[in-house]
C-alpha positions in Angstrom: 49.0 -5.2 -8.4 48.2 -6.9 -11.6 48.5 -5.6 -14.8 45.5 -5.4 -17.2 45.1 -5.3 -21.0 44.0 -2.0 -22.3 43.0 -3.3 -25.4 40.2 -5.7 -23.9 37.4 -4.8 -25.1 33.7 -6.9 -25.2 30.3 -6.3 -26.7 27.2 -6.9 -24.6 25.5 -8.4 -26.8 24.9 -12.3 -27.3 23.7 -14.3 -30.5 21.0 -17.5 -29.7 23.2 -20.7 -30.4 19.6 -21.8 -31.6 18.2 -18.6 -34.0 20.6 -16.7 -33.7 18.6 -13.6 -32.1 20.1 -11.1 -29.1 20.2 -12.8 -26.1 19.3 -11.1 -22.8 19.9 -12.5 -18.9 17.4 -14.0 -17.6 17.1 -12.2 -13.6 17.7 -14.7 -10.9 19.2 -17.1 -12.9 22.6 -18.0 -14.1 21.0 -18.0 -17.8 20.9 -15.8 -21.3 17.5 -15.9 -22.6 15.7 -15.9 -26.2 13.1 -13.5 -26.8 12.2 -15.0 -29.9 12.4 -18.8 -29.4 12.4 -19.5 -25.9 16.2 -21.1 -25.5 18.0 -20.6 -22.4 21.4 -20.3 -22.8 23.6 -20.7 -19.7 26.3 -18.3 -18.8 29.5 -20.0 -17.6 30.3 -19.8 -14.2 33.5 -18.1 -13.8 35.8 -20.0 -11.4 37.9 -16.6 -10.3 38.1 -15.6 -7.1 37.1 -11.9 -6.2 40.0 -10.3 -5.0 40.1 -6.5 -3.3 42.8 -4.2 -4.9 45.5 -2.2 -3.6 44.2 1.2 -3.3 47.3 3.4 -3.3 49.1 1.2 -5.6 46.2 1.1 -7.8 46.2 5.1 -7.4 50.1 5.0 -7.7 49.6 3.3 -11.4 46.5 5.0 -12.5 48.3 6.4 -15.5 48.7 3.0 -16.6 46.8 0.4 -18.8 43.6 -0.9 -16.4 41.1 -3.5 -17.6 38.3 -1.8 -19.3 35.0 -3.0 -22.1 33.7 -1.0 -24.7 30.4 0.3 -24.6 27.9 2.4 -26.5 26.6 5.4 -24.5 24.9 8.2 -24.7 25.2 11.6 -22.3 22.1 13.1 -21.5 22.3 16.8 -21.9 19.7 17.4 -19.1 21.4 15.7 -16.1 25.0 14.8 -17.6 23.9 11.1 -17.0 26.5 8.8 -19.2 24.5 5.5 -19.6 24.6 2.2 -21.9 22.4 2.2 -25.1 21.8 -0.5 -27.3 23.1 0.6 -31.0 19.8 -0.6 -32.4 17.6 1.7 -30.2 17.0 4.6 -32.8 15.2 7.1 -29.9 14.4 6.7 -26.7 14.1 8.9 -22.6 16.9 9.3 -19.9 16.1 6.6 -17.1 17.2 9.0 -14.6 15.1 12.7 -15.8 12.8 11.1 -18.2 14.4 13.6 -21.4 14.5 12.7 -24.6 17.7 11.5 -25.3 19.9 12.5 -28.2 20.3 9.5 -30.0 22.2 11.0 -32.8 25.2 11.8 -30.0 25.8 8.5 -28.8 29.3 6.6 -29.4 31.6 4.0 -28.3 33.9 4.4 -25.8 36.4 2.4 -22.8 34.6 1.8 -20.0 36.5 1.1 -16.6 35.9 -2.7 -16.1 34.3 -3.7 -12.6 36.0 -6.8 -11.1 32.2 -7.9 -9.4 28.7 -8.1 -10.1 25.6 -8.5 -8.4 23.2 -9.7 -11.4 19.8 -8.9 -11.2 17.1 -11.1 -8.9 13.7 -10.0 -9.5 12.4 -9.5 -13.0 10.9 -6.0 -14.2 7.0 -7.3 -13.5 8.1 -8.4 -9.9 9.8 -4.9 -9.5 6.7 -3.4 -11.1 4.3 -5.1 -9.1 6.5 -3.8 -5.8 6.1 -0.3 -6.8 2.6 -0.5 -7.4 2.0 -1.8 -4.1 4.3 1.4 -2.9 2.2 3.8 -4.5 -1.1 2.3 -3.2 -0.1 3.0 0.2 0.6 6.8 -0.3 -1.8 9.6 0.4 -2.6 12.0 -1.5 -0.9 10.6 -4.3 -1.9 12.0 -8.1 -3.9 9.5 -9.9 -0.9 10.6 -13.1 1.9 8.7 -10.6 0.0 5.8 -10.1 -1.3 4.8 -14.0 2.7 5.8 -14.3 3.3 3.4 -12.1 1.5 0.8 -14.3 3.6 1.3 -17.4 6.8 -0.6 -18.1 7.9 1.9 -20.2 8.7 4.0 -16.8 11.0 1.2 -15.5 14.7 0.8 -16.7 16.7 -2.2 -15.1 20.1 0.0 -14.4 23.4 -1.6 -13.0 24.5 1.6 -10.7 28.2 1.8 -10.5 29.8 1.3 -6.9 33.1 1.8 -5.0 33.5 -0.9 -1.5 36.6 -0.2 0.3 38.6 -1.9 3.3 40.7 0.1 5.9 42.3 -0.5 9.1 41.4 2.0 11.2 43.5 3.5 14.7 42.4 6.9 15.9 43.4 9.1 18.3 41.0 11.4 20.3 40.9 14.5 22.8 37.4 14.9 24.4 35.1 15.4 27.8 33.9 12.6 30.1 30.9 14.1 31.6 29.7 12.5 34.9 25.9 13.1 36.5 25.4 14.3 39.9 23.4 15.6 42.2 22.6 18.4 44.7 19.3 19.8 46.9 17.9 22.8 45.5 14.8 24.8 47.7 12.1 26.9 45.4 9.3 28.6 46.1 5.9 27.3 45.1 2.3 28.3 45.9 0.0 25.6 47.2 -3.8 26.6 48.3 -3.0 30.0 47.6 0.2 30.6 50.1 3.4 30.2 49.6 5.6 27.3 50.3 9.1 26.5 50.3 10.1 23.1 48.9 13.2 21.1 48.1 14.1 18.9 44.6 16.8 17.0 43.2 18.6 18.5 40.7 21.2 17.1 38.1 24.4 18.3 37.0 27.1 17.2 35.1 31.0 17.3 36.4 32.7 17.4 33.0 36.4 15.9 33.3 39.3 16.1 30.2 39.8 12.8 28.2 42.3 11.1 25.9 42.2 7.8 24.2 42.9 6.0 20.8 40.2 3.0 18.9 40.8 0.7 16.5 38.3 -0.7 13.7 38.4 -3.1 10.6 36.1 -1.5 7.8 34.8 -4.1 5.2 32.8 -3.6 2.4 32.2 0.1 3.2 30.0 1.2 -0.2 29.6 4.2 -1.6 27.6 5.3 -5.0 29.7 6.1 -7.9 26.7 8.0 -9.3 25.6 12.0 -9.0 22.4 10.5 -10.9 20.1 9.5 -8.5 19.3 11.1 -5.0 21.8 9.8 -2.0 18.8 9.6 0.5 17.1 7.5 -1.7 19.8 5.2 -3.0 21.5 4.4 0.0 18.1 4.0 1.7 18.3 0.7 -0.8 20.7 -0.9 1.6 21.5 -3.4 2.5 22.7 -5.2 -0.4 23.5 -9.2 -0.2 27.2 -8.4 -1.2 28.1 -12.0 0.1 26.8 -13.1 -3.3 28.9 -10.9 -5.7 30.2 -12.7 -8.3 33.2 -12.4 -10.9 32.3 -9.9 -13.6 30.9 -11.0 -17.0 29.2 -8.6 -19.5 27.1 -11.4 -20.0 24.9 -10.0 -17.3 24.6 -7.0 -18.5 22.9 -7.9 -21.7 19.3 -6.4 -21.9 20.1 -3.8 -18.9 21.5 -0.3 -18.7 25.0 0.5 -17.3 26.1 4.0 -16.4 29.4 4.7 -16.5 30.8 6.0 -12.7 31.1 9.6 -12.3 32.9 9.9 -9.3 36.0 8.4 -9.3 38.2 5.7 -6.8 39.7 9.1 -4.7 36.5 11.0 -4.7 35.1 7.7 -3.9 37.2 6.8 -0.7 36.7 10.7 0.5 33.1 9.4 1.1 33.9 6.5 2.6 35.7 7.9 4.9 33.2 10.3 6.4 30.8 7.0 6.1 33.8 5.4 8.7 33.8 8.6 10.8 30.5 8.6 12.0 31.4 4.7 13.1 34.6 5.9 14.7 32.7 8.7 16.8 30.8 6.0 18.3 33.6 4.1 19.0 35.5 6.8 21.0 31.5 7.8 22.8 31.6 4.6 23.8 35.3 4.4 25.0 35.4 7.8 26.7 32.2 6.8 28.9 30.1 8.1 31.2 27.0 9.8 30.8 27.6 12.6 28.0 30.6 12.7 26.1 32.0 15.5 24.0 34.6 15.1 21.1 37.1 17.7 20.4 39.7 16.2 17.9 39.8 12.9 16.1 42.9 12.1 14.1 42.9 8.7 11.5 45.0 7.3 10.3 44.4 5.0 7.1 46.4 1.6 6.7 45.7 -1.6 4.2 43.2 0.2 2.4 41.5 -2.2 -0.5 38.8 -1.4 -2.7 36.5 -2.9 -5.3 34.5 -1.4 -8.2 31.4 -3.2 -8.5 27.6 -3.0 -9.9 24.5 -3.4 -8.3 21.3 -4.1 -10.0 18.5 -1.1 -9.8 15.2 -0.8 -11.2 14.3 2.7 -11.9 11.4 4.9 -13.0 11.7 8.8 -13.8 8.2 10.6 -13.6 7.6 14.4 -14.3 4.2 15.5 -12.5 3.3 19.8 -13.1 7.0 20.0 -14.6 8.5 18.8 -11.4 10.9 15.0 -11.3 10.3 12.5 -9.1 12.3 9.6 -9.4 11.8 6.1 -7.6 13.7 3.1 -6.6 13.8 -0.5 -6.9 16.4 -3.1 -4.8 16.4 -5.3 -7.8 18.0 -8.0 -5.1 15.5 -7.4 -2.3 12.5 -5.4 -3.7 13.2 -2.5 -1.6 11.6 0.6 -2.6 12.7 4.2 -2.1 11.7 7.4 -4.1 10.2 11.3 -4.1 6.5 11.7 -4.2 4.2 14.2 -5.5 1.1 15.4 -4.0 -2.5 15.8 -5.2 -3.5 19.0 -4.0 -7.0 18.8 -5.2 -7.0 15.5 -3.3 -5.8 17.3 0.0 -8.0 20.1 -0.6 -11.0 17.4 -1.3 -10.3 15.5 2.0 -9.9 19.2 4.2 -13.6 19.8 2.9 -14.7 16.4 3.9 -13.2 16.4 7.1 -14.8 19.9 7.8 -18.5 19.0 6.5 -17.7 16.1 8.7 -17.2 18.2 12.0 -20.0 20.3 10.8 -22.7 17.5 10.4 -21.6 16.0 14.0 -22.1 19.4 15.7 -25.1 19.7 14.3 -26.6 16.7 15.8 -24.9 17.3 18.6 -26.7 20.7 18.9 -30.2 19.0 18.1 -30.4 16.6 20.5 
């Protein structure tokens, strides 16, 4: 495994070759862009190919020097949240609880460097307009969410820290093969008021003992290196166009949040595998047969296992509605949205009245014809 400079360490933030203002990227393009004057500036294109590491080696050396970039964060002392801020901000909320942040308690610290990126695609307004349309469609929604849903000041472009891993899989299995057949059974029925003796079909299942092993390749199995969001929610983001990562430059990141992974490569790959498990189970369902199949015992075993720390590229709004959080979604790739909802009450309550008057005014006329 390679060896990395500890030392390396790179700001996020980029000068305008033309006036010399902070640059940010430019979503869904390959360029740095001018607030101030307009200029583009490209970003390099980084001929380096993206290479998987060597997960127990990488775990073997872990006490050793590994790539990493300095960055300015800030904890949030609501939901423990470690997240890039720019040093120029002077206040400003959590993009994950919507609390005040502690400005004062922010510092500069090493940053595990991902080797791959997947830059951001759609711009805020796009992401925006995508929630919007989201709200729109639910019921019973407050009318609070959705003006919060017309704010820009709700949505934070985040790049979510993620593990992928590789494993070759062989597994070995004890289990029931259950085969469906079946037998003539009489009962007793009562037709025209007697009673009457009938026959049916009736199925059963002859369970026999089973044994096997399966083999799998796992690529690109992803898991969240963040407790910040909701897992049903951010997974529900998937699928991700991970054919279209691309060498990591901090570049990218100017103008977006980064939060720092909080679960780490080992923790990581314990997900994973119960992510593989379920895959493996219906592997063996579908080796062992039959009609029903039951599994006693798995046993994996874990060969050439690779991994890569990447980020992904997240719009996401935090909303507080009667001192409850909801917290919603964007694919900043794909548009996908995912989040929690609040209800209106008074809206439900509102439509049960006018359903009822409803039922009341057709029985009425119903009654006075």
């Amino acid at each position: 495994m390679e060896d990395f400079d500890e030392n390396n360490t790179q700001s996020s933030t980029f000068a305008c070759m033309n006036c010399g203002a902070d640059l940010k990227y430019k979503p869904g393009t390959v360029n740095l862009k001018c607030e101030y004057c307009g200029a583009e500036n490209e970003i390099p294109q980084l001929d380096i190919k993206i290479e998987e590491l060597d997960f127990n080696a990488y775990l073997d050396k872990k006490s050793e020097s590994s790539e990493q970039i300095s960055v300015h964060v800030v904890k949030c002392e609501n939901c423990g949240a470690s997240s890039t801020l720019d040093p120029k901000i002077k206040s400003s909320g959590c993009p994950y609880c919507a609390v005040p942040l502690i400005i004062s308690s922010a510092h500069d610290e090493m940053m595990l460097q991902p080797k791959s990126i997947l830059p951001f695609k759609i711009e805020k307004k796009d992401a925006q307009s995508e929630f919007s349309k989201w709200v729109n469609k639910l019921w019973f929604a407050p009318n609070d969410m959705k003006k919060a849903g017309l704010s820009f000041d709700n949505f934070k472009g985040i790049y979510i820290p993620y593990w992928t891993y590789d494993s070759n899989t062989d597994s070995s299995y004890t289990g029931q093969r259950g085969t469906y057949y079946y037998i003539t059974e009489t009962y007793t029925t009562t037709v025209n008021g007697k009673s009457v003796t009938k026959t049916r079909q009736a199925r059963r299942t002859r369970w026999s003992s089973v044994s096997g092993q399966v083999a799998r390749q796992f690529d690109d199995v992803l898991t969240v290196a963040s407790k910040s969001l909701p897992d049903k929610y951010i997974y529900a983001l998937e699928p991700w166009d991970l054919k279209n990562l691309l060498p990591f430059d901090n570049k990218y990141l100017s103008g977006f949040i980064t939060e720092k992974y909080q679960i780490d490569l080992k923790e990581g790959f314990e997900i994973a595998k119960g992510i593989m498990d379920g895959i493996i189970r219906d592997d063996i369902r579908r080796d062992i047969g039959g009609d029903e199949q039951r599994i006693f015992q798995v046993g994996t075993n874990h060969k050439d296992i690779t991994f890569k720390h990447i980020l992904l590229p997240v719009y996401v709004s935090a909303y507080r509605y009667k001192n409850e959080l909801f917290r919603f979604l964007v694919n900043a790739r794909t548009g996908e949205v995912q989040g929690e909802r609040p209800y209106s009450w008074l809206k439900i309550s509102l439509a049960v009245i006018a359903g009822l008057s409803l039922i009341a005014v057709i029985y009425y006329f119903s009654n006075t014809q």
